[in-house]
N, C-alpha and C positions, 0 to 999 in steps of 0.2 A: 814215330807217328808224324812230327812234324816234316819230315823228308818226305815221307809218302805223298804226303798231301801236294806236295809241289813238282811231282813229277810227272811227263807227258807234253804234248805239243803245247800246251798253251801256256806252260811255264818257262819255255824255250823260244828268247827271245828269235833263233830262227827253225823252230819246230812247223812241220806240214801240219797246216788243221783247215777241216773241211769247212765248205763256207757257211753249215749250216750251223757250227759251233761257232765262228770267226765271225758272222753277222750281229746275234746277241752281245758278246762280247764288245765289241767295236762300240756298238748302238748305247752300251752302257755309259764308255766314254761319254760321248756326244751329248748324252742327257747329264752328264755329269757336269760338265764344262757348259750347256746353252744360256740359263742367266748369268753368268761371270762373263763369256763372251758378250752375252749382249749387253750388257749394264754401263759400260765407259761409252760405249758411242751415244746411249742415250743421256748419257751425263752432261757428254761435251758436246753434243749438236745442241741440246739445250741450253750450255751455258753461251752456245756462242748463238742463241737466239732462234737456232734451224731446226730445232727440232719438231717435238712431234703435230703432226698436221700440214708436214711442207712435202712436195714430191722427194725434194732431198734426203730428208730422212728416211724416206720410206726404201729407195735407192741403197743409203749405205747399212742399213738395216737387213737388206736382202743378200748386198755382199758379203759384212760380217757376217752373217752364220754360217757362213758357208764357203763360198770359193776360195776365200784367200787363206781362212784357216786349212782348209782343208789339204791346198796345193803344198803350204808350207809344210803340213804335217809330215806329208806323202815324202817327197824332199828331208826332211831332218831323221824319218825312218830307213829310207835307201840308199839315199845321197846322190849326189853328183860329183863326181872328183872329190875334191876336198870340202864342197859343201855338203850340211850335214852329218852327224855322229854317228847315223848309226843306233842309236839309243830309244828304248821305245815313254819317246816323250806325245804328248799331245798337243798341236801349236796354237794359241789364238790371242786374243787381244789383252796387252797387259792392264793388269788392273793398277799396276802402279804408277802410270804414268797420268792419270788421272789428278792426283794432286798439282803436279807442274805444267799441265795442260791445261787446268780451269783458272792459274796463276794468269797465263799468257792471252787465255781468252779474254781476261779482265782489262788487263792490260792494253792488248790489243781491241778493245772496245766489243768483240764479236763481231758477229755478222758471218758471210762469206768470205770477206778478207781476212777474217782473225784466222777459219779453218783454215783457209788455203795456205796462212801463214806457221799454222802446225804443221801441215800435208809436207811442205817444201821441207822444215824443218827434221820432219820424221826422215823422209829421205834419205839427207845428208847425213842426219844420226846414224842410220841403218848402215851408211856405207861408212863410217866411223866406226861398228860396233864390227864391222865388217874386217878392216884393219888390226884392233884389238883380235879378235880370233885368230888371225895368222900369226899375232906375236904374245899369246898366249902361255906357249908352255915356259918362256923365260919370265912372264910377267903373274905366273902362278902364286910362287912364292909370295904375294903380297897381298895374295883373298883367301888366306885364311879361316875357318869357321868362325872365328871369332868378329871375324869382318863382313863375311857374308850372314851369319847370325843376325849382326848388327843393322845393316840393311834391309832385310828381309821383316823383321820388330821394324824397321820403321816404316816401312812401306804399310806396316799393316795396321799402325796406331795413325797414321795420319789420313786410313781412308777410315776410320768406324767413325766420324764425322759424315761423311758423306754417304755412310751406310743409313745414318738416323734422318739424315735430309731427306733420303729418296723413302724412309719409313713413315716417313711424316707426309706424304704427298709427291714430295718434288717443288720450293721454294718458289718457282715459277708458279704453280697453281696456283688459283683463286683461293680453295678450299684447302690451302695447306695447312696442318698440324688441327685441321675438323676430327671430328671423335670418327666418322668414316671411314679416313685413310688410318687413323691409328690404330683402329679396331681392325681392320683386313691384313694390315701388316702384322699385329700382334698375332691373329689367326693363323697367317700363315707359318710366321714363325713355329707354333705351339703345335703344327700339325707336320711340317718339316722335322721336329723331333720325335713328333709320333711314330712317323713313316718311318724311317730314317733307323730308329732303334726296334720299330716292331716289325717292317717287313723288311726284305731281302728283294736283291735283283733292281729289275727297271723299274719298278714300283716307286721303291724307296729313291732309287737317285732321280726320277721324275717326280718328285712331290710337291716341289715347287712348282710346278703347271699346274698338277691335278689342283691342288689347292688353292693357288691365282685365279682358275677360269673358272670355278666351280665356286669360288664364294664372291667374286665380282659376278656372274649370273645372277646369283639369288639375291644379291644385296638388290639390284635393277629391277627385282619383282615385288620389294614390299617400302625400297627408299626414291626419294622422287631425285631424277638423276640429272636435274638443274639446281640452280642456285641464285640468288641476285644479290650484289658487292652493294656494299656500301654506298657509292654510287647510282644505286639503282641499275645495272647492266647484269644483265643473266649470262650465267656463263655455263655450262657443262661442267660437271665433279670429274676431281683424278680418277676414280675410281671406277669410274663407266667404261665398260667395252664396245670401242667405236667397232662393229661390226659390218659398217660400210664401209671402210678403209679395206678391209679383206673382199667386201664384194666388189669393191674398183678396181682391185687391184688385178694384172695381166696372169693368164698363165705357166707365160715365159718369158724370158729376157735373158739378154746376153749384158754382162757387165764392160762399164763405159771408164772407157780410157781416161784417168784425168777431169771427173767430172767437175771440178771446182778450179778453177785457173790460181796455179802455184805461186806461193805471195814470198819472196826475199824481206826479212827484216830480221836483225840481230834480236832484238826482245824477245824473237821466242825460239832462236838458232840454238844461241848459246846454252840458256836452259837445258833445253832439248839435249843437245850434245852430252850435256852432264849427266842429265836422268839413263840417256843410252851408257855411259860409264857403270852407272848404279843396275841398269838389264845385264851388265854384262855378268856384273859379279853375281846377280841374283840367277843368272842362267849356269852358272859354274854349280853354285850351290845347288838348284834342281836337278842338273844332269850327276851329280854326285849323290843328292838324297836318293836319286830312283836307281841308279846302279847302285847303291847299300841296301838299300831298302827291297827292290823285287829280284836284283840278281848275286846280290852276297857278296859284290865287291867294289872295290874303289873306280873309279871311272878313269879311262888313259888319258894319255894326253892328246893323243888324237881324237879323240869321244868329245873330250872337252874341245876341244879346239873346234872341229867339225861343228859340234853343237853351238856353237858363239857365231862360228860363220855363218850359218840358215839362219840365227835371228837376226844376223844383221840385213842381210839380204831381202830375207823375208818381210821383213818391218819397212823396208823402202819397196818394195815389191809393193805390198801392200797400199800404201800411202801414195801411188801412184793411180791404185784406183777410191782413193778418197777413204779408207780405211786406217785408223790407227794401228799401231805396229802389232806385229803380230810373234810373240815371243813362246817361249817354255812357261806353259798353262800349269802352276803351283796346286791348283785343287788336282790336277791328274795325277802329278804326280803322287800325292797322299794315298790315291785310288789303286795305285800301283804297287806301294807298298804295303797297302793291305789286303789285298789280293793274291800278291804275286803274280797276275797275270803280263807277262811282260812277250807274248807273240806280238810279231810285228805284222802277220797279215789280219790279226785281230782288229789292231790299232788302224791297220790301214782301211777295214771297211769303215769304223766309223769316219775317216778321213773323207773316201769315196761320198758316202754319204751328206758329209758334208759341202763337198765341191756339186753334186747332183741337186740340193737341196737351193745351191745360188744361184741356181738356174729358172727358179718355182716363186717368183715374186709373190704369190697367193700365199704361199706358207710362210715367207716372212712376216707379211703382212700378218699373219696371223700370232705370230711370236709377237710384233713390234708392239700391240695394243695391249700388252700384260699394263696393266697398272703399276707408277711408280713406287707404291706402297706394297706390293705387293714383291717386287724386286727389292725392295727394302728391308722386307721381312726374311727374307733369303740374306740380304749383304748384311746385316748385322753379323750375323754365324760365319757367312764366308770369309770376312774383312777380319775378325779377329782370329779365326783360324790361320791366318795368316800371323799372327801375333804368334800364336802358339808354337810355329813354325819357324821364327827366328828362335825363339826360346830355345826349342830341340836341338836348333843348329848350335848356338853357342854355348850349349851343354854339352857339345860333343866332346869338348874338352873340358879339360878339369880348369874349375872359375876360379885363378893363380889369381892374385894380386894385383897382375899386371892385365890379367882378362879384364875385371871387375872395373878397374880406370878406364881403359880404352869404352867398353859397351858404355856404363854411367855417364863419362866426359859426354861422350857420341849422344849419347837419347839428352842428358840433359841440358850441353849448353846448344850442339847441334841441331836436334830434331826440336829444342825448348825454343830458340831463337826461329828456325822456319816455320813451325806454328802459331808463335806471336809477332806476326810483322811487323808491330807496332814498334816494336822494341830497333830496329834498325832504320827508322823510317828519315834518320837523319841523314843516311850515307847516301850516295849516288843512287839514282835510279838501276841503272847495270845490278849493283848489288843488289838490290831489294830483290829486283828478277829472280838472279840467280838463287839467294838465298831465304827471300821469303815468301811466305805463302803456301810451301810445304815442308817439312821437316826431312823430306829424304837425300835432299842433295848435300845441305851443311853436316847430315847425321855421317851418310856416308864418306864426305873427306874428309873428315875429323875421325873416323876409323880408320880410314888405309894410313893416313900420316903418323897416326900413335902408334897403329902397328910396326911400322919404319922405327923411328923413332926411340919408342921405348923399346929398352933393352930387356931381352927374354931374364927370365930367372934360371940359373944355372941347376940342372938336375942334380939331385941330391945322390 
């Protein structure tokens, strides 16, 4: 039975399917992945002060959902020479790079310099992670499940902080952690698993809009959608849908080369450089889950390789038009191994779609105005599902003695030490960068080195 179920064009990563099957399909991705794509640029325009309300935003709002996801996807499904695997992944903006990005915005004080100072950074990353791909298949041997497990657990315990921020309002608001915002995020949440377990198709993986725009509606017709601080200054609630933003907005555009002038500073290179180490390994392990998971077998070395190369490219691709990097999308991949849908001209309409879609500033605008709370009630689920996800990864193998130190060491002194910066706040600044303020970059070299390191156990 279960064989039956998986035969046909659509389980054939290059099986003919017509476009009337290949549009649903594709379209499912796309709503699968829109609030995870969208949620890091509204993190980090805001933490670096540009967020929402500024034309900028509304700018790289229009790009991320669209054109550069889309272009990358397109690229890592067909390839180019050696760019690209071949692999039916889904590309868009990593959510892990959010921890070490709002480190460096801090740091970097914000503003348009702090972005421009990611933007250059991402770049040079990209064409770093770019590098790693070409010398991957010798450099295999040392990402391990155990290490990419390892990784992946902490990318995903150091954003459900950030998931409860944006549940709460978004810390920049007036009205953050108001019974409002906690009450529409809770809602969404509790209807996200309604959807989700009671219906099937684009329903369920749209649930998170139907329920954002539909309960931010009705709150606006019986709660008053002002407020006055302390201060006595009125402000507008997170929770209001600016529906002038969408009537201002064009109903075309062409995206703009470079729209933030590239900012050189080591405080947020070096970082940067690291976190693309920790993309690399995390992209090894997704191009591995989705070939186990939708196609029954281990991923080659060219698959992997090719797949390391489009992220690296892709993510300075990206970051060239003011977008954060654009890697191997971890919620698709899940979607892929529960389906088995693994066609590539599937995959590629919802791409299409999404390159079509960065062209429609009116539709972004209309994605852009979701309430933070309402993305919050979505990234609670997503951000620990990510948790869950290392977990399976370093269950792949049997948890030996020497597993159980390498992950433990890694989460506790590792990912323990870049979540409480406090704790290093005597060493040089350089270090703090690098190692504090998130947990994924000390978690992840304190894995590959014990992997080195400690000596395997000898089969019995």
């Amino acid at each position: 039975m279960e064989k039956a179920e998986t035969k046909g064009a659509a389980f054939d990563f290059y099986g003919k399917l017509s476009l009337t099957k290949a549009v649903p399909l594709g379209l499912q991705h796309v709503l699968a992945m829109f609030v995870g794509n969208l949620t890091p640029i509204l993190i980090i325009t805001g933490a670096c002060g540009i967020g929402a309300g500024s034309e900028f935003a509304e700018l790289q709002v229009d790009l991320l959902q669209n054109a550069m996801a889309g272009i990358v996807t397109l690229v890592q499904l067909y390839a180019i020479g050696p760019v690209g695997g071949k692999v039916p992944i889904i590309m868009g903006t990593s959510s892990g790079f959010i921890g070490v990005f709002n480190s460096v915005a801090k740091v970097m004080g914000g503003g348009i310099a702090g972005y421009g100072a990611i933007m250059l950074a991402s770049v040079l990353g990209g064409l770093f992670e770019t590098v790693l791909g070409f010398l991957l298949k010798p450099l295999r041997r040392f990402f391990p499940a155990v290490v990419t497990g390892t990784v992946v657990l902490s990318i995903g315990l150091s954003l459900v902080s950030v998931g409860v921020n944006s549940f709460g309002g978004g810390n920049m608001a007036a009205d953050f952690g108001s019974i409002e915002n906690l009450a529409l995020g809770a809602l969404v949440t509790v209807v996200i698993i309604a959807f989700k377990h009671g219906t099937k198709g684009m329903t369920s993986a749209s649930s998170i809009l139907i329920a954002g725009y539909i309960a931010s509606a009705v709150m606006g017709l019986f709660l008053s959608p002002t407020g006055i601080t302390a201060d006595g200054v009125e402000y507008t609630k997170a929770w209001v849908l600016n529906w002038d933003k969408v009537a201002e907005a064009s109903w075309f555009s062409i995206p703009k080369l470079m729209p933030v002038p590239l900012v050189f500073d080591l405080r947020a290179i070096v970082p940067v450089l690291i976190m693309f180490i920790v993309t690399a390994v995390e992209t090894v392990g997704d191009i591995s889950g989705v070939m186990e998971g939708g196609m029954g077998r281990e991923a080659t070395d060219s698959e992997l390789s090719g797949g390391v190369i489009c992220d690296g490219l892709g993510s300075s691709f990206a970051a060239l038009f003011g977008v954060l990097p654009n890697t191997s999308f971890s919620q698709n991949v899940g979607l892929v191994a529960m389906t088995k849908i693994v066609n590539r001209h599937a995959l590629a309409t919802g791409a299409v779609f999404l390159v079509f879609c960065g062209l429609l500033p009116k539709l972004a605008a209309l994605i852009s105005i979701m309430p933070q709370s309402v993305l919050g009630g979505a990234a609670v689920m997503m951000f620990s599902s990510i948790v869950i996800s290392g977990i399976q990864l370093i269950t792949k193998e049997p948890l030996t003695a020497r597993n159980i130190t390498i992950v433990s060491t890694a989460l506790g002194l590792g990912y323990g030490i870049g979540a409480n910066g406090a704790v290093i706040a005597g060493l040089p600044e350089a270090v703090q960068l690098i190692f504090g303020g998130s947990g994924i970059v000390p978690a992840a070299i304190l894995a590959i080195v014990l992997n080195i390191v400690i000596p395997r156990e000898k089969e019995a």
